[in-house]
C-alpha positions as CSV (number, residue, x, y, z in Angstrom):
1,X,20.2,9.9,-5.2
2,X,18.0,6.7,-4.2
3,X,15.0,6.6,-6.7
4,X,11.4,5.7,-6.2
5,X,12.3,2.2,-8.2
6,X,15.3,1.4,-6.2
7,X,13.3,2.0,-3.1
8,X,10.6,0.0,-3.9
9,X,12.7,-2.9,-5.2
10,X,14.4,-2.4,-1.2
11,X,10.5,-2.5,0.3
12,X,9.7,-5.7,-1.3
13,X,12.9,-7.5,-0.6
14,X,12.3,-6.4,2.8
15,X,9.2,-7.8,2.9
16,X,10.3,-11.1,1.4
17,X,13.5,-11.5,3.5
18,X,10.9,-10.9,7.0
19,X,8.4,-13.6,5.4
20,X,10.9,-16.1,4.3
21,X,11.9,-15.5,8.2
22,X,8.4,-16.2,9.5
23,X,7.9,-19.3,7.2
24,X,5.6,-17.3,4.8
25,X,5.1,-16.7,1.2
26,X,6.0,-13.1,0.5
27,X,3.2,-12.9,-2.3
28,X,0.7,-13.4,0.5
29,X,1.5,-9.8,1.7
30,X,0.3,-6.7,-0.3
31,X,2.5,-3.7,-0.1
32,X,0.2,-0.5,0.5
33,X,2.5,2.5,-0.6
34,X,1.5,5.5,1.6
35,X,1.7,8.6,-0.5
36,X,0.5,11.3,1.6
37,X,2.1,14.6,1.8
38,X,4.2,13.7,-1.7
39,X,3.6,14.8,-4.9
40,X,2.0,13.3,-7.6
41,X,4.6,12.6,-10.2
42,X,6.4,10.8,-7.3
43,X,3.0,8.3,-7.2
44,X,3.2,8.2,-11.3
45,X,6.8,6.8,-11.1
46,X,6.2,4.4,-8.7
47,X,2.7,3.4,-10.7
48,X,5.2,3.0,-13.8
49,X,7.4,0.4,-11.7
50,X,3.9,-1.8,-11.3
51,X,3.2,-0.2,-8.2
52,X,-0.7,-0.6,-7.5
53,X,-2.3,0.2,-3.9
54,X,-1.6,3.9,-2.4
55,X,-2.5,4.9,0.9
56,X,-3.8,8.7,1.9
57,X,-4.3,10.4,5.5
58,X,-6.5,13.3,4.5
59,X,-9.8,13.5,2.3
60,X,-9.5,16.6,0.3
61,X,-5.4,15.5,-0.8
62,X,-6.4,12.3,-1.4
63,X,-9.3,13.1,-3.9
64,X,-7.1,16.0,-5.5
65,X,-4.6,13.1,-6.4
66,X,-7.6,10.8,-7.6
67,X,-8.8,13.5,-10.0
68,X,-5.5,14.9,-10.8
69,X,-3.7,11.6,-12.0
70,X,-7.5,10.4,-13.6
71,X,-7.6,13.4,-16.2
72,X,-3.7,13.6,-16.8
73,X,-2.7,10.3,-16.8
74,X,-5.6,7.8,-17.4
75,X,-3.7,4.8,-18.4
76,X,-3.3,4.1,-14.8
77,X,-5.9,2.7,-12.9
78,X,-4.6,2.5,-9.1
79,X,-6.6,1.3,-6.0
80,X,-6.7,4.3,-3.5
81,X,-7.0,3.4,0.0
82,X,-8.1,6.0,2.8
83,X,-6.0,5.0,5.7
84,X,-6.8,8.4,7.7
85,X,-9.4,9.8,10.1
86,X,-12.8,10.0,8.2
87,X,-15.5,12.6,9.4
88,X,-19.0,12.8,9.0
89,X,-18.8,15.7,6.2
90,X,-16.3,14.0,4.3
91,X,-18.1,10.5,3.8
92,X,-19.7,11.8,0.2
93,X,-16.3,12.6,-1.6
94,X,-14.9,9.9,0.1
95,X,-17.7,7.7,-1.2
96,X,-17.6,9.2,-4.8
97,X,-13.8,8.2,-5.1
98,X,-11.9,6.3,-2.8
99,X,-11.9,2.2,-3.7
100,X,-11.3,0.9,0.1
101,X,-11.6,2.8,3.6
102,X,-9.1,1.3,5.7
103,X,-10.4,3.6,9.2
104,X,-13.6,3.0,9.7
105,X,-14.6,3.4,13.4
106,X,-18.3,3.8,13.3
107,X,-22.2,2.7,12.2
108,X,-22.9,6.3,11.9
109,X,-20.0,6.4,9.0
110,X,-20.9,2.9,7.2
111,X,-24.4,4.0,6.8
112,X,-23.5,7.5,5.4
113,X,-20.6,5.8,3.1
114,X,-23.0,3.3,1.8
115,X,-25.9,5.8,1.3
116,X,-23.8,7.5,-0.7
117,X,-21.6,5.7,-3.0
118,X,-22.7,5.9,-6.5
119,X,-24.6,3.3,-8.0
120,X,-22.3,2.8,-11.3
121,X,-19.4,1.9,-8.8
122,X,-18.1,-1.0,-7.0
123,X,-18.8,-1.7,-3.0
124,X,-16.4,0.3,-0.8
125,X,-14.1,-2.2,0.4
126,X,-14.1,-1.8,4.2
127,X,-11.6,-2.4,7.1
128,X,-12.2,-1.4,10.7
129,X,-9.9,0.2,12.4
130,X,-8.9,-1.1,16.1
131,X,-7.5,0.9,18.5
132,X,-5.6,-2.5,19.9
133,X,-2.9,0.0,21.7
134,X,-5.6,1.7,23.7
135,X,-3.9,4.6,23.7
136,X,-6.3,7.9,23.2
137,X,-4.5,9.8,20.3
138,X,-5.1,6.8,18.0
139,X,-8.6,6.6,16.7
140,X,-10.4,2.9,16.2
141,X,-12.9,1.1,18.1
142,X,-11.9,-1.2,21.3
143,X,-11.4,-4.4,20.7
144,X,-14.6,-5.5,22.1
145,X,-16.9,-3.3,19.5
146,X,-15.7,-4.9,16.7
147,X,-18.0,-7.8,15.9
148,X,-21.3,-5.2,16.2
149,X,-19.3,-3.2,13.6
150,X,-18.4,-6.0,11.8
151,X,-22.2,-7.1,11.8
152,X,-23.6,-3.3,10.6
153,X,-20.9,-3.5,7.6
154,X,-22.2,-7.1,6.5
155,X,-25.4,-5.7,5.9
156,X,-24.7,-2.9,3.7
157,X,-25.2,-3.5,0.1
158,X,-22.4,-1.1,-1.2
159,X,-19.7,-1.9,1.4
160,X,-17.5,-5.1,1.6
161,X,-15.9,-6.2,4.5
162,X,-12.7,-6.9,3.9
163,X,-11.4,-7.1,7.1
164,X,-9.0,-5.1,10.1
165,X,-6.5,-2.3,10.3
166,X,-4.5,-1.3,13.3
167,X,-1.5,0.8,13.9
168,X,1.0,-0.4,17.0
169,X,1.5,1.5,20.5
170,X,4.2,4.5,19.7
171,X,7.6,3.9,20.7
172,X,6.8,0.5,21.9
173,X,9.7,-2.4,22.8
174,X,9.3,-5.8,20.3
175,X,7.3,-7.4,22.7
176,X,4.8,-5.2,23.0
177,X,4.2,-4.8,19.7
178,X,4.4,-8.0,19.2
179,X,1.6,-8.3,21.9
180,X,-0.6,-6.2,20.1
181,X,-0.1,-7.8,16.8
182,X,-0.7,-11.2,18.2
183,X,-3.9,-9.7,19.5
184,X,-5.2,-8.4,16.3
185,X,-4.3,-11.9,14.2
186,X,-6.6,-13.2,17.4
187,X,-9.7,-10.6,16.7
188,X,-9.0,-11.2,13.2
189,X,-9.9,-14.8,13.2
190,X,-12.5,-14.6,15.4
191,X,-13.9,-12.3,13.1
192,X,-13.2,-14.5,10.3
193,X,-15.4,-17.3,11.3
194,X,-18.3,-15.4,11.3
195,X,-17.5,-13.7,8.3
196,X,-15.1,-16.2,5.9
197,X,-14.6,-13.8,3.1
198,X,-12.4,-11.8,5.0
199,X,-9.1,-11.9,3.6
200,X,-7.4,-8.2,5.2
201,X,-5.2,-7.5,8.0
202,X,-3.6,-4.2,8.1
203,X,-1.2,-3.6,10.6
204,X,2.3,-3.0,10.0
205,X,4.7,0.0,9.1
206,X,8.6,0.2,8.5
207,X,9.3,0.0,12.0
208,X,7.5,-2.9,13.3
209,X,7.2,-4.7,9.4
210,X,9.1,-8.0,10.5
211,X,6.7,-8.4,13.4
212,X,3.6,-7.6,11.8
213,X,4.3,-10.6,9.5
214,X,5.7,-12.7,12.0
215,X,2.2,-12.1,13.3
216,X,0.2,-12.8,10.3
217,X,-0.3,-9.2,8.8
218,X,-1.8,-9.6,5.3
219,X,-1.2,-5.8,4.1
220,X,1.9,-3.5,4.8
221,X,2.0,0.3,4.9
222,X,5.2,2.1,4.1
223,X,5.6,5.6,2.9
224,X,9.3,6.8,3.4
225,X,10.6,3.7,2.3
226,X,9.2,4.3,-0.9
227,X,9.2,8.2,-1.2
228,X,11.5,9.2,1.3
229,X,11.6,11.7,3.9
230,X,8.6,14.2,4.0
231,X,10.0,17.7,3.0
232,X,6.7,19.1,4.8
């Protein structure tokens, strides 16, 4: 049986083969490790391989994790990421223990995330989510509603922009996600100038990796690479 380090030893030689491909350095790339739906001794051996960033898809898992591996096994100190839909009456719990929201869509959820983040703790780091593929099961803004977003998030005093997420059109050939992609490093720039700490682009998943950093992705999501296949 493949283990959790063997697979993540796989993940990152991945990533560095696709970079060394696309002419970049693979310590420029951040590997998120999307842990929904898996168990949390599967997160604790990765975390003992040096494993840092995890990625979850729903609020109430997520912070069960975040409390669970806390009280039991607080030696670790990993960066949680909410990568998932976030809805109005979530924003408080999400605010009290998630370190970055990677899916943020709307003012109405920056203003209720930074009302409500506890003083004693860091900004929320912040990426907005763009719905480059258009298509209307994926959630994001368009394209064209990011800089106002942008703009709102730059104000708040207990969110950091960090910069965009995006998840690729389903079932789409190379060249259309590599249309997309190419789009986002676009948006991403443009976004940059106004704003020059930005540092994030999120886009990029096991089966469109190569591309994503082809295209200048800055963060990687994988989550059966690294766990395997969901049992649920």
């Amino acid at each position: 049986m493949t283990t959790i380090a063997e697979r993540l030893e796989g993940a990152y030689a991945h990533i560095a083969k696709a970079a060394k491909v696309a002419g970049r350095d693979p310590k420029t790339i951040t590997l998120l490790s999307v842990s929904k739906r898996k168990p949390l001794a599967d997160i604790v051996a990765a975390l003992e391989c040096g494993q840092h960033a995890f990625g979850e898809n729903y609020v109430q898992e997520g912070v069960d994790k975040i409390q669970t591996l806390a009280a039991q096994f607080p030696q670790f100190q990993p960066q949680w990421h909410l990568i998932g839909p976030l809805q109005s009456n979530k924003t408080a719990v999400v605010a009290e223990h998630f370190d970055w929201v990677q899916s943020l869509d709307r003012a109405k959820i920056a203003k209720r995330l930074n009302e409500q983040r506890p003083a004693h703790l860091k900004p929320i780091q912040i990426c907005i989510q763009v719905n480059i593929s258009g298509e209307e099961s994926k959630s994001g803004v368009k394209p064209d509603e990011v800089l106002s977003l942008a703009q709102t998030v730059a104000q708040m005093d207990n969110l950091t922009l960090r910069g965009l997420m995006a998840i690729g059109s389903t079932d789409a050939t190379p060249a259309v996600q590599q249309s997309e992609f190419q789009a986002m490093k676009k948006l991403f720039d443009t976004l940059k100038s106004q704003h020059p700490q930005l540092d994030t682009l999120s886009m990029g998943m096991s089966g469109d990796l190569e591309i994503a950093i082809m295209e200048g992705t800055t963060m990687v999501r994988l989550g059966t690479a690294i766990f395997g296949a969901r049992t649920n």
